[in-house]
NUFI-680493 format. One record per atom (N, C-alpha, C, O): residue number from 1; residue in one letter; atom name; x, y, z. Coordinates in Angstrom, 2 decimals, always signed. Each point is the difference from the previous one (the first is absolute). Layout:
BEGIN
ATOM     i   aa   at      east     north        up
ATOM   NUM    A   CA         X         Y         Z
...
END
This chain:
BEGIN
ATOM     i   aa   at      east     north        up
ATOM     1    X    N    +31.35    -10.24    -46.74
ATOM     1    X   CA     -0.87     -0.11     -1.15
ATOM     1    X    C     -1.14     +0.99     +0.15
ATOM     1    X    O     -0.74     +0.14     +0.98
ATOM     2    X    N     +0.72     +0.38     -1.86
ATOM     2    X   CA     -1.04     +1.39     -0.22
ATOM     2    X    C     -1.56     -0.75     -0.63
ATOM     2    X    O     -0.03     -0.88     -0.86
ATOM     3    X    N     -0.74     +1.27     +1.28
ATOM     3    X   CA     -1.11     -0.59     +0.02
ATOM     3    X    C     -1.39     +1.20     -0.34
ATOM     3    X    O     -0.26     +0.89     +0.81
ATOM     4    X    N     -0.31     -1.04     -1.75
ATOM     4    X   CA     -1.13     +1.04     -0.83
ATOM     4    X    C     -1.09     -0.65     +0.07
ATOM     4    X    O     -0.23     -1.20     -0.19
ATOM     5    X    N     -0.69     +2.38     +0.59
ATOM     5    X   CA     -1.35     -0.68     -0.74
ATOM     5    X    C     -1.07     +1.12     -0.50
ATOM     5    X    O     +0.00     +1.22     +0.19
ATOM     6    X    N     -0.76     -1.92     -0.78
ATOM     6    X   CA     -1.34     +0.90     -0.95
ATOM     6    X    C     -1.04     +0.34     +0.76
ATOM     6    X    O     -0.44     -0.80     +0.82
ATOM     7    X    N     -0.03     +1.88     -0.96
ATOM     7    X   CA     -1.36     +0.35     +0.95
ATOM     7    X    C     -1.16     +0.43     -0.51
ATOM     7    X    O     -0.22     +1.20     +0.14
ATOM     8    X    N     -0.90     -2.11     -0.90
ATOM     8    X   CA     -0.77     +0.47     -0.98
ATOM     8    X    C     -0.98     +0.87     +0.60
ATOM     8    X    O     -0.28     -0.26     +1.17
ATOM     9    X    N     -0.38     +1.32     -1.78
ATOM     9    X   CA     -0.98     +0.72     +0.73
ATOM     9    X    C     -0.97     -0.74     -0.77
ATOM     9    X    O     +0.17     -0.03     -1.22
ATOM    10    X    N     -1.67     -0.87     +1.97
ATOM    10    X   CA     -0.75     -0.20     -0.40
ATOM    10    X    C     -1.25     -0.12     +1.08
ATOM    10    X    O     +0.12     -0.24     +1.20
ATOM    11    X    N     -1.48     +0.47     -2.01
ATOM    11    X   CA     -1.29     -0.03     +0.97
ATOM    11    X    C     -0.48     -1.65     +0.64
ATOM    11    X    O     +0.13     -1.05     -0.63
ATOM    12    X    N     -0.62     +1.18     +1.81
ATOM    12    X   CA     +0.02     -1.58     +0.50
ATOM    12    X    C     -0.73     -0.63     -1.14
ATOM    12    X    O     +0.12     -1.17     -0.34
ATOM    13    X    N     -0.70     +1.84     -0.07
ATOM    13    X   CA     -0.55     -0.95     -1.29
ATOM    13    X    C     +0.19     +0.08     -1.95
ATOM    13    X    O     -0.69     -0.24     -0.99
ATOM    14    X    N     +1.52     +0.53     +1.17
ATOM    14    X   CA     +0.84     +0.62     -1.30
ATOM    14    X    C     +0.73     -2.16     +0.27
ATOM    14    X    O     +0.22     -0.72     +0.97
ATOM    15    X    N     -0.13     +0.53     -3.03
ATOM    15    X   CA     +0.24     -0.77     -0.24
ATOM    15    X    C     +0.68     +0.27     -0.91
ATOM    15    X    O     -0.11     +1.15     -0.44
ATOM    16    X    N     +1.28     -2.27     -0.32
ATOM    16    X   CA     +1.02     +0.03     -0.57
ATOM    16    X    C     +0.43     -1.11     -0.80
ATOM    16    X    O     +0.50     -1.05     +0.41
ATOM    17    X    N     -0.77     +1.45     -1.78
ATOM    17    X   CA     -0.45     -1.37     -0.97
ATOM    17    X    C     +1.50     -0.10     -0.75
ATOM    17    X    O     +0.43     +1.14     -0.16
ATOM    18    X    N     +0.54     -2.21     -0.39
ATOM    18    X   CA     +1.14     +0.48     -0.65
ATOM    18    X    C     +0.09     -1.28     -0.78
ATOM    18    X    O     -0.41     -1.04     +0.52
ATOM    19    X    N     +0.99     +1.05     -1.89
ATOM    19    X   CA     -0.09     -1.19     -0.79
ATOM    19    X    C     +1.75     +0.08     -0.68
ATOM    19    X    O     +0.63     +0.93     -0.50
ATOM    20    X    N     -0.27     -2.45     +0.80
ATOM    20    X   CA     +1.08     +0.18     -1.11
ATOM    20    X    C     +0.53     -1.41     -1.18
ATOM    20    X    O     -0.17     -1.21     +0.18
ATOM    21    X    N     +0.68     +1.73     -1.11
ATOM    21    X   CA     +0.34     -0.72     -0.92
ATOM    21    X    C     +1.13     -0.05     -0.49
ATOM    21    X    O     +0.59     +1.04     +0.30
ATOM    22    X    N     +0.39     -2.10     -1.24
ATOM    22    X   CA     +1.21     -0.20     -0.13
ATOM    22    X    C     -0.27     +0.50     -1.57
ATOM    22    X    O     -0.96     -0.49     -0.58
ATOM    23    X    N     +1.73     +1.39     -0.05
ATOM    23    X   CA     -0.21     +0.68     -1.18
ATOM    23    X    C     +1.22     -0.18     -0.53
ATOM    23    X    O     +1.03     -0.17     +0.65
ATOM    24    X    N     -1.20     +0.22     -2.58
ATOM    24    X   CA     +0.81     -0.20     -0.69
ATOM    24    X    C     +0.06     -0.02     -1.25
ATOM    24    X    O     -0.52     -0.93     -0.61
ATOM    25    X    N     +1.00     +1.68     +0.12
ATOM    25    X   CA     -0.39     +0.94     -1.43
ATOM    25    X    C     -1.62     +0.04     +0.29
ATOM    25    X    O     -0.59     -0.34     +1.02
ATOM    26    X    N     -0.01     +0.93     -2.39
ATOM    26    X   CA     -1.36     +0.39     -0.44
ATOM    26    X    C     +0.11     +1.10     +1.53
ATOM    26    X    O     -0.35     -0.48     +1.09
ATOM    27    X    N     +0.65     +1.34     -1.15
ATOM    27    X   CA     -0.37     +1.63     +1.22
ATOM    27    X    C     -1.06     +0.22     -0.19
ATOM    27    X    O     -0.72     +0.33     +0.94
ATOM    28    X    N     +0.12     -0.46     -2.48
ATOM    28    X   CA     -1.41     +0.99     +0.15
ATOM    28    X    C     -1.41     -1.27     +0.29
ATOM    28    X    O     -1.22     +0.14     +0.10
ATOM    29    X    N     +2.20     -1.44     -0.05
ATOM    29    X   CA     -1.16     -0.34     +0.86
ATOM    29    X    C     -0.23     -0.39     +1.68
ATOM    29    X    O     -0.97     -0.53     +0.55
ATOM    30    X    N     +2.12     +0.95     -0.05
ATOM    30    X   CA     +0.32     +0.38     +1.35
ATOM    30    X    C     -1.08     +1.75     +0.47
ATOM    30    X    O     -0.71     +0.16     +0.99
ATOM    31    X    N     +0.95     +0.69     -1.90
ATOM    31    X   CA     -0.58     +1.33     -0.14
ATOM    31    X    C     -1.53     -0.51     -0.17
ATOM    31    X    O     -0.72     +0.96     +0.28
ATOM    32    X    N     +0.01     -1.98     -0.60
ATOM    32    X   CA     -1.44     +0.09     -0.42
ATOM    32    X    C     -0.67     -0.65     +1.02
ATOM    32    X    O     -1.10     +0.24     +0.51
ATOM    33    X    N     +2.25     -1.45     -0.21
ATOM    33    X   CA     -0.23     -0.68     +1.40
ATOM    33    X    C     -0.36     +1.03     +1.25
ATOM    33    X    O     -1.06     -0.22     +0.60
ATOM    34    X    N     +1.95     +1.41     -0.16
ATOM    34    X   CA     -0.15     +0.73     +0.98
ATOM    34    X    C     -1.10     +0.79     -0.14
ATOM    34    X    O     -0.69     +0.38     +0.94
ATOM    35    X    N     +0.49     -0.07     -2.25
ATOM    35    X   CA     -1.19     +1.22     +0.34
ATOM    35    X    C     -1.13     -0.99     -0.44
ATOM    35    X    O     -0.85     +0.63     -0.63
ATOM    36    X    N     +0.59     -1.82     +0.73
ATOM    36    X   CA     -1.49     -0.67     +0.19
ATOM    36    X    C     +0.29     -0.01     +1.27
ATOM    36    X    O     -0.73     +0.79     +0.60
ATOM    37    X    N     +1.54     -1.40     +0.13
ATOM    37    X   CA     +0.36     -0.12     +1.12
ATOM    37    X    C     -0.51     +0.96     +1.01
ATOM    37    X    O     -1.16     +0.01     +0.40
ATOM    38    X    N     +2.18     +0.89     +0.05
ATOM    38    X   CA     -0.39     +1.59     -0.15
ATOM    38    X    C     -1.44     +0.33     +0.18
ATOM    38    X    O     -0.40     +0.40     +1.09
ATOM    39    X    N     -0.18     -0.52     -1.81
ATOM    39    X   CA     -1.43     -0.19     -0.15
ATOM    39    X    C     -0.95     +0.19     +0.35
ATOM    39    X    O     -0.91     +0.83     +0.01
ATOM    40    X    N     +1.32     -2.16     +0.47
ATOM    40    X   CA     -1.18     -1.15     +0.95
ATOM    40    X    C     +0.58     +0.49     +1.27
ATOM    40    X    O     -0.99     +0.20     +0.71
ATOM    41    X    N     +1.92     +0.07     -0.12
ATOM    41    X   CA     +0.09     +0.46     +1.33
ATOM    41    X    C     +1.50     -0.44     +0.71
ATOM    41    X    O     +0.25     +0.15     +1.20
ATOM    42    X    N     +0.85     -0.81     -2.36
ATOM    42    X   CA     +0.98     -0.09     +0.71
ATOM    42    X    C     +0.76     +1.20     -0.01
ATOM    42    X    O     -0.05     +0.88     -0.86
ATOM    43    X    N     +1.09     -0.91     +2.34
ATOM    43    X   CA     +0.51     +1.27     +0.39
ATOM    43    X    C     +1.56     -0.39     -0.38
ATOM    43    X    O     +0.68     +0.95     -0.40
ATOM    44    X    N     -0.17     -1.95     +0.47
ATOM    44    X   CA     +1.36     +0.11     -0.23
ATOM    44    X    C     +0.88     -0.99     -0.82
ATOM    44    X    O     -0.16     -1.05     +0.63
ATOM    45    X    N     +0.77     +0.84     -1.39
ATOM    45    X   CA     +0.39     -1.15     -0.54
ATOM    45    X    C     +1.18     -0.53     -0.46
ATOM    45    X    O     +0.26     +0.55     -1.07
ATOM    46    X    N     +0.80     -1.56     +1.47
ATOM    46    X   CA     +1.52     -0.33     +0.26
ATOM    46    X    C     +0.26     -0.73     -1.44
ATOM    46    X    O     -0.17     -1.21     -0.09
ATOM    47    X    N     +0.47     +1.77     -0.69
ATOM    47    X   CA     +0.79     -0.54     -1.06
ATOM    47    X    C     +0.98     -0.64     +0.17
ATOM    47    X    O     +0.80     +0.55     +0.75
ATOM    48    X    N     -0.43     -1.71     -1.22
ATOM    48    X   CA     +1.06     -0.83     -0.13
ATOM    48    X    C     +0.48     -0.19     -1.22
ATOM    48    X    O     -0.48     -0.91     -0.67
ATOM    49    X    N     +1.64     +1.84     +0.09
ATOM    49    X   CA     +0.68     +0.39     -1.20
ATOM    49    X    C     +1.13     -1.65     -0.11
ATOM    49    X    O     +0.93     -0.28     +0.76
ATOM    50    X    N     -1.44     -0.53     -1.95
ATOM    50    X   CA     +0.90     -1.13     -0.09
ATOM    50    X    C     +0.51     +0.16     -1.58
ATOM    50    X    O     +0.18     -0.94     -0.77
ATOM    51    X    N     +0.03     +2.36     +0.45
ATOM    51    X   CA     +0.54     -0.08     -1.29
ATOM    51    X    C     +1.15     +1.09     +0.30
ATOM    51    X    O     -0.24     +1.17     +0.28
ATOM    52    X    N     +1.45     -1.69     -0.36
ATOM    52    X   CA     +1.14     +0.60     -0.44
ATOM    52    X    C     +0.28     +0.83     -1.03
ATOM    52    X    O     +1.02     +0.67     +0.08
ATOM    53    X    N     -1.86     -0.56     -1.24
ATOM    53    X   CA     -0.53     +0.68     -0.85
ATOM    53    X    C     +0.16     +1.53     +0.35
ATOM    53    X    O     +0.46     +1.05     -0.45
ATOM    54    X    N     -1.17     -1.60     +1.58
ATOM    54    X   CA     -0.95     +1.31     +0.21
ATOM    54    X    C     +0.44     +0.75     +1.65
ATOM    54    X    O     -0.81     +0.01     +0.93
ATOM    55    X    N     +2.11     +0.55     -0.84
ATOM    55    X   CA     +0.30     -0.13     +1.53
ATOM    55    X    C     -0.35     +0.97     +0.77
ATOM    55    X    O     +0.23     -0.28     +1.18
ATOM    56    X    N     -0.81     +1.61     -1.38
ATOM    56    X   CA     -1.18     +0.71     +0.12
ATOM    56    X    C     -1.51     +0.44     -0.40
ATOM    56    X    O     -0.49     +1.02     -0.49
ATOM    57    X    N     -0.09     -2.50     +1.00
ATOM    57    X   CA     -1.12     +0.46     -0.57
ATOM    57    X    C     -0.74     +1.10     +0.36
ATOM    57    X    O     -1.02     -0.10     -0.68
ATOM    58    X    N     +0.92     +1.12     +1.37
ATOM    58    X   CA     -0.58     +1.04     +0.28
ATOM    58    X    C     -0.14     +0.90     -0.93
ATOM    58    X    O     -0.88     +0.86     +0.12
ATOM    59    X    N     +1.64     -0.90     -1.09
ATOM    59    X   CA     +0.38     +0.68     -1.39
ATOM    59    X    C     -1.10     -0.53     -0.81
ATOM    59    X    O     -0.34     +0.35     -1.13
ATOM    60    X    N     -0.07     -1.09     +1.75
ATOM    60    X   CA     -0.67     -0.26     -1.54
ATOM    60    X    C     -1.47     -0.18     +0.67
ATOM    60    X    O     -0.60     -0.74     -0.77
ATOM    61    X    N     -0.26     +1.08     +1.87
ATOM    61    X   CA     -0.73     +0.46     +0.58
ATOM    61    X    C     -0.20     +1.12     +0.00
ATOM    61    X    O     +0.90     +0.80     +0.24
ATOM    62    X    N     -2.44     -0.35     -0.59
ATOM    62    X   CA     -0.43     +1.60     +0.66
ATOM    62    X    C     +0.46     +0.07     +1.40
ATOM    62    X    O     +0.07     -0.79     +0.95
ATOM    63    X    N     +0.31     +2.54     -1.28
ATOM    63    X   CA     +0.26     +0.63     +1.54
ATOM    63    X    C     -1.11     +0.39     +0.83
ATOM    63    X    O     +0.26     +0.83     +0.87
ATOM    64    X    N     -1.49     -1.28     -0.95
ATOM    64    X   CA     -1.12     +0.34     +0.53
ATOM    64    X    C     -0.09     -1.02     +1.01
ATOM    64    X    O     -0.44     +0.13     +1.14
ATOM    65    X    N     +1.02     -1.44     -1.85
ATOM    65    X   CA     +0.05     -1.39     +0.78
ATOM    65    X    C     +0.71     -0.51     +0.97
ATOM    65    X    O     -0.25     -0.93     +0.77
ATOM    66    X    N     +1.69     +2.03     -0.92
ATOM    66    X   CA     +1.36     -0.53     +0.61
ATOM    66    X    C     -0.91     +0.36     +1.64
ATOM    66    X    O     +0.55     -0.85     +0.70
ATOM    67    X    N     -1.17     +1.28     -0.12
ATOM    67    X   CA     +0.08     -0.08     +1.52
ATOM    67    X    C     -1.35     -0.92     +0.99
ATOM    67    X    O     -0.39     +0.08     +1.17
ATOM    68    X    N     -0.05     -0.99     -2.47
ATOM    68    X   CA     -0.64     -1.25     +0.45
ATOM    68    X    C     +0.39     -1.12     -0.85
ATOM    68    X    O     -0.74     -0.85     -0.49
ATOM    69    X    N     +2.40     +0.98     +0.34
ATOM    69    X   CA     +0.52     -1.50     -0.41
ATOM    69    X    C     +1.62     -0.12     +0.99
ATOM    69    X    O     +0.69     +0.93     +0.43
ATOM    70    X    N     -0.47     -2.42     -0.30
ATOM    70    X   CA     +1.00     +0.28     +0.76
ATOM    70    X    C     +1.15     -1.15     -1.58
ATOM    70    X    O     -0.68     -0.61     -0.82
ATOM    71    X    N     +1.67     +0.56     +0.74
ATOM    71    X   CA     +0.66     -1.04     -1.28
ATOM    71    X    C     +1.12     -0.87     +0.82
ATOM    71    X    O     +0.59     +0.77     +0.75
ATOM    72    X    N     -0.28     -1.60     -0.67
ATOM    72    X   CA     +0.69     -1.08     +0.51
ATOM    72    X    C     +0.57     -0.24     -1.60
ATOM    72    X    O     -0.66     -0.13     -1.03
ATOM    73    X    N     +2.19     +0.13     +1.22
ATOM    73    X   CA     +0.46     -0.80     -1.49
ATOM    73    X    C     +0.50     -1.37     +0.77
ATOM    73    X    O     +0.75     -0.05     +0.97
ATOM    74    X    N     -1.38     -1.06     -1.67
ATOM    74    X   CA     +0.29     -0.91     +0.61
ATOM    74    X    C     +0.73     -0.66     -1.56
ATOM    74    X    O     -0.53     -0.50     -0.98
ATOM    75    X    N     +1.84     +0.77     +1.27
ATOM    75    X   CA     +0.72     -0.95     -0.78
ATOM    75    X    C     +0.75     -0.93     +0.39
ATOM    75    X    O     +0.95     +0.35     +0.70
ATOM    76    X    N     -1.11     -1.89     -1.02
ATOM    76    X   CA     +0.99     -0.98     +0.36
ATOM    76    X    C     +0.44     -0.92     -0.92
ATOM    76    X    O     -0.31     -0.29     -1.15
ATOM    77    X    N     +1.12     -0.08     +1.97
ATOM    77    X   CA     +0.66     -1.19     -1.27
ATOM    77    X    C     +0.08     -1.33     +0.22
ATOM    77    X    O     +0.64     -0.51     +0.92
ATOM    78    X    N     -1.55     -0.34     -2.11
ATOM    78    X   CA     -0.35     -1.50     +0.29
ATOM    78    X    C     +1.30     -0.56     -1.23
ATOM    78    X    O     -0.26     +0.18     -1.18
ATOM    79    X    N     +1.46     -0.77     +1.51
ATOM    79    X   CA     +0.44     -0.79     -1.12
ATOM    79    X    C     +1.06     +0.72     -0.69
ATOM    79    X    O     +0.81     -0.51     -0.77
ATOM    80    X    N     -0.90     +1.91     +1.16
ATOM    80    X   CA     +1.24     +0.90     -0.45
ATOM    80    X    C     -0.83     +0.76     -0.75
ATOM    80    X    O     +0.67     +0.70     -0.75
ATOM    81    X    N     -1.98     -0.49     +0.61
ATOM    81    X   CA     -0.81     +0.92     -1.00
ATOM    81    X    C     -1.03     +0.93     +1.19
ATOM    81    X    O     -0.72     -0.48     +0.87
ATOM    82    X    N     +0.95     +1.85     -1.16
ATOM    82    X   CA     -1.02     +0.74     +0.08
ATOM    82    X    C     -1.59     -0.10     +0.08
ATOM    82    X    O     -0.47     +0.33     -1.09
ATOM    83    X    N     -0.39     -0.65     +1.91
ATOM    83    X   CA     -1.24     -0.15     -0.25
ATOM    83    X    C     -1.09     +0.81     +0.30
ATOM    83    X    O     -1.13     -0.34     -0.34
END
């Protein structure tokens, strides 16, 4: 088993703020969310895509944004339906 890991370059006192939320339809208020966000001082933020709708949301995000968001499509199924 092959085994990886990440090696962040950061200052002993360098801090690292990251926020995430489960999103679904309405994008442009996912987009208004990040840049208040953004802001105030967060650096990174994990989207959780729960609309099938929508199975790349990156598309429908500015490209200014794509390299302080990370998207998780979290689709599952409760009952035989899509949620």
């Amino acid at each position: 088993m092959r085994k990886s890991s990440v090696t962040l370059a950061k200052k002993e006192n360098d801090k690292y703020l990251a926020l995430s939320t489960m999103c679904r339809e309405r994008v442009e208020d996912i987009v208004e969310w990040i840049t208040y966000h953004k802001a105030v001082g967060v650096q990174h933020f994990f989207l959780y895509n729960n609309d099938n709708s929508i199975p790349n949301l990156y598309n429908y995000l500015p490209k200014d944004l794509h390299s302080i968001i990370t998207i998780v499509n979290w689709f599952y199924q409760i009952n035989g339906d899509l949620s």
